[in-house]
Residue, then its C-alpha position, 0 to 999 in steps of 0.5 A: x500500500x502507498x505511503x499517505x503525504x507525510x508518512x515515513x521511516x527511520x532506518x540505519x543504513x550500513x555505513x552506521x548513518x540513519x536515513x529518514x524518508x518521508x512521502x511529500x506527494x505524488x507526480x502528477x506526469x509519473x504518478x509515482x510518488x515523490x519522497x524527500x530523504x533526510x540523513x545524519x549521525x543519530x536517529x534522533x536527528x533525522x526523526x527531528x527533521x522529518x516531524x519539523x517537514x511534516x508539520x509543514x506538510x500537516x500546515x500546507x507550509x511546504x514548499x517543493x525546492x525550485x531549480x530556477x536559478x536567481x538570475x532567471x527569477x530576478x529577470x522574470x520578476x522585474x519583466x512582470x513589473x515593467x508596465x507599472x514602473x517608471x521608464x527610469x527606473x525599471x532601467x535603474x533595476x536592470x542595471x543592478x541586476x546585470x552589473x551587480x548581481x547576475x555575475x556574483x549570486x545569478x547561477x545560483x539556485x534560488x533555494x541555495x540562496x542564503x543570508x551570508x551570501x548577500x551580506x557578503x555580495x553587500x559588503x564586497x560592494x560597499x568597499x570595492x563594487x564599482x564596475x569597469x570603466x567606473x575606476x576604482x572603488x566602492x559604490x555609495x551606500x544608496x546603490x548597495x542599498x538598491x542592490x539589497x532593495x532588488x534582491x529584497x523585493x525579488x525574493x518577497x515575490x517568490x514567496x509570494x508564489x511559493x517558491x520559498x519559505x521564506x526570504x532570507x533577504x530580510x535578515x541582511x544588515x544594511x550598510x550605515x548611511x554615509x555622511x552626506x555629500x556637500x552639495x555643488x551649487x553656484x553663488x549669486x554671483x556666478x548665477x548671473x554669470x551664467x544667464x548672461x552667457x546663456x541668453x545666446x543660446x535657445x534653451x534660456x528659458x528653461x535655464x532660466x525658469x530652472x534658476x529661479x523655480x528651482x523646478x526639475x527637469x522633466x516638470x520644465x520640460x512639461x510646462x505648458x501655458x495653462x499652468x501659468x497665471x500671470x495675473x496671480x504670479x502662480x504656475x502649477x506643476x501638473x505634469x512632466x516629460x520623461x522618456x520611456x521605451x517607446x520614447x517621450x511622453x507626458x505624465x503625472x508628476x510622481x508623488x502627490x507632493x510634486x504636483x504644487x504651485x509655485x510663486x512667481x517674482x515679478x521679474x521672472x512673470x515680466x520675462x515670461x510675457x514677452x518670451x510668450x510673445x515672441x514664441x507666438x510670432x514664431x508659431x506664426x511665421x511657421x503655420x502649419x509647420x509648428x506643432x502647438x503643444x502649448x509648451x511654455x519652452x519648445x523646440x523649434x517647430x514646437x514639439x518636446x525638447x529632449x532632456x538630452x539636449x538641454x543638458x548638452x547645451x546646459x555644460x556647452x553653457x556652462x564650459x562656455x561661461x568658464x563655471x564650476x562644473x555642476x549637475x543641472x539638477x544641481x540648478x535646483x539646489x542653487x535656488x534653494x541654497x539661495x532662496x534660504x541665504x537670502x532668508x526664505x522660510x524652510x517651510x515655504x520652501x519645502x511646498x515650493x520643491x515639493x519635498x513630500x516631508x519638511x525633514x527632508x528639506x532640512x536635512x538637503x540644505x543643512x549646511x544653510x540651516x544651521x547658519x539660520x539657526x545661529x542667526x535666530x539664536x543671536x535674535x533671541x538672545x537679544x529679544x528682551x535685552x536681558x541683562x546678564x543676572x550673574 
């Protein structure tokens, strides 16, 4: 007679080392039954491990060992997501996996993947993980940290679809954060510099909202008219440009805190009515050549402008200006670092940004906050003109 699931036996085998098997279930192709063998030194140890595999056949805990290796897993899981990710960052994901993981812990099965495994790829990463033509060195704890969130995640869903117990992800001890690097930013002075320059090039509108919004890219680039209100001095962020595989499109800005309003200063709502003039002429010398897409910055027949070549043309400008090389998004720390010297509210400015936590503004901008808060210090020693009562 067969053995029901989770029936089995103890025997010694000849060697002098007990055998334990016990039936898991039957194959459904064969029909014969499929049974998992246990072996150690005394019977009391195998018949431990055969009562711990029956209460998980007895629970419905078990789960038959996979031979798919992590690498398959890892490519099929993040496909599965691809429609439901941003562009970026489902190409951020990808990286990881090819240049990250895939070499280290990739032909491994997906059951022989073990805590110490990935806490040893983590750390191997932290001190020497950059990868050719990178130069040499480690990664920063945020990629380590998106490497651990790709393995993670991977990992939670195989659990989900019960080809594991259990994620052994979960036990890793993430690196420490790393002293924050000192942000790059231009002073006033070299601000001006740089507009000056920048007025001979066909992107200075964007260029110059960007240094005086402290907008982001692709919300420049999806800026349209109907976002501004000139009368009010108020333009609304309700969307922005970003690439994606099947090319550029407009989309909703990602969080709920990026779609703001931002205030507007007399000089940038000047500027921006007679660059809407102009625009207008030019849409009426092309006609039907000049695709209205109400952009408040376009190329020259009035379709998107790449972010490409709006960052070549911002280092062109840049270079050309003989400036500190910056990051453009680095614009947009320049008009907070600004606005803050120039004594802005932090809360004003965490809406403007569209920081979705005032803390995070802090902490971006602390080297500015901290002189603020030695300022306030110096006014509430003085607010009551106490006298010294020693």
């Amino acid at each position: 007679m067969a053995r029901g699931n989770g029936e089995g036996s103890i025997y010694k085998r000849k060697d002098g080392r007990w055998c334990g098997v016990v039936t898991i279930g039957t194959d459904h192709k064969t029909g014969k039954q499929k049974r998992k063998y246990f072996y150690a030194e005394t019977r009391k140890e195998v018949a431990r491990q055969m009562t711990e595999l029956k209460q998980q056949l007895y629970n419905g805990k078990y789960i038959e060992p996979s031979d798919i290796k992590l690498i398959d897993w890892l490519n099929k899981w993040i496909d599965g997501r691809k429609q439901t990710l941003a562009y970026n960052t489902y190409r951020t994901y990808k990286g990881i996996i090819r240049n990250h993981i895939k070499d280290e812990l990739g032909h491994l099965k997906l059951e022989d993947i073990n805590t110490r495994m990935i806490q040893d790829l983590l750390n191997e990463k932290i001190v020497n993980g950059r990868i050719k033509g990178d130069g040499e060195g480690g990664l920063s704890v945020r990629t380590v940290k998106y490497i651990h969130q790709t393995i993670n995640k991977a990992l939670d869903q195989a659990v989900k679809e019960k080809l594991l117990t259990d994620n052994v992800c979960k036990a890793v001890e993430l690196p420490k954060k790393q002293e924050e690097k000192k942000l790059h930013t231009w002073t006033i002075k070299q601000v001006n510099k740089f507009l000056k320059v920048a007025k001979d090039y066909k992107y200075y509108p964007l260029l110059f909202l960007a240094l005086n919004t402290g907008m982001r890219r692709g919300e420049l680039l999806g800026l349209q008219w109907k976002d501004i209100d000139m009368d009010k001095k108020r333009l609304e962020i309700n969307r922005q440009l970003a690439r994606t595989d099947k090319g550029l499109i407009f989309k909703k800005p990602k969080t709920k805190t990026s779609q703001r309003t931002i205030p507007l200063p007399d000089p940038v709502v000047n500027y921006l009515g007679s660059h809407k003039i102009k625009q207008g002429e030019k849409r009426l010398a092309l006609g039907q050549s000049y695709n209205d897409n109400d952009l408040v910055c376009s190329n020259s027949i009035g379709n998107p402008v790449d972010p490409r070549n709006l960052y070549r043309e911002f280092k062109r400008i840049s270079k050309a200006a003989n400036l500190p090389e910056i990051r453009f998004h680095d614009l947009r720390h320049t008009f907070a670092t600004t606005y803050l010297q120039a004594g802005g509210n932090i809360k004003t400015l965490q809406e403007v940004l569209g920081h979705s936590s005032i803390t995070m503004t802090i902490d971006t901008y602390s080297h500015v906050t901290e002189d603020m808060l030695n300022e306030a210090s110096q006014k509430i020693s003085t607010m009551y003109n106490l006298a010294d009562t020693n």
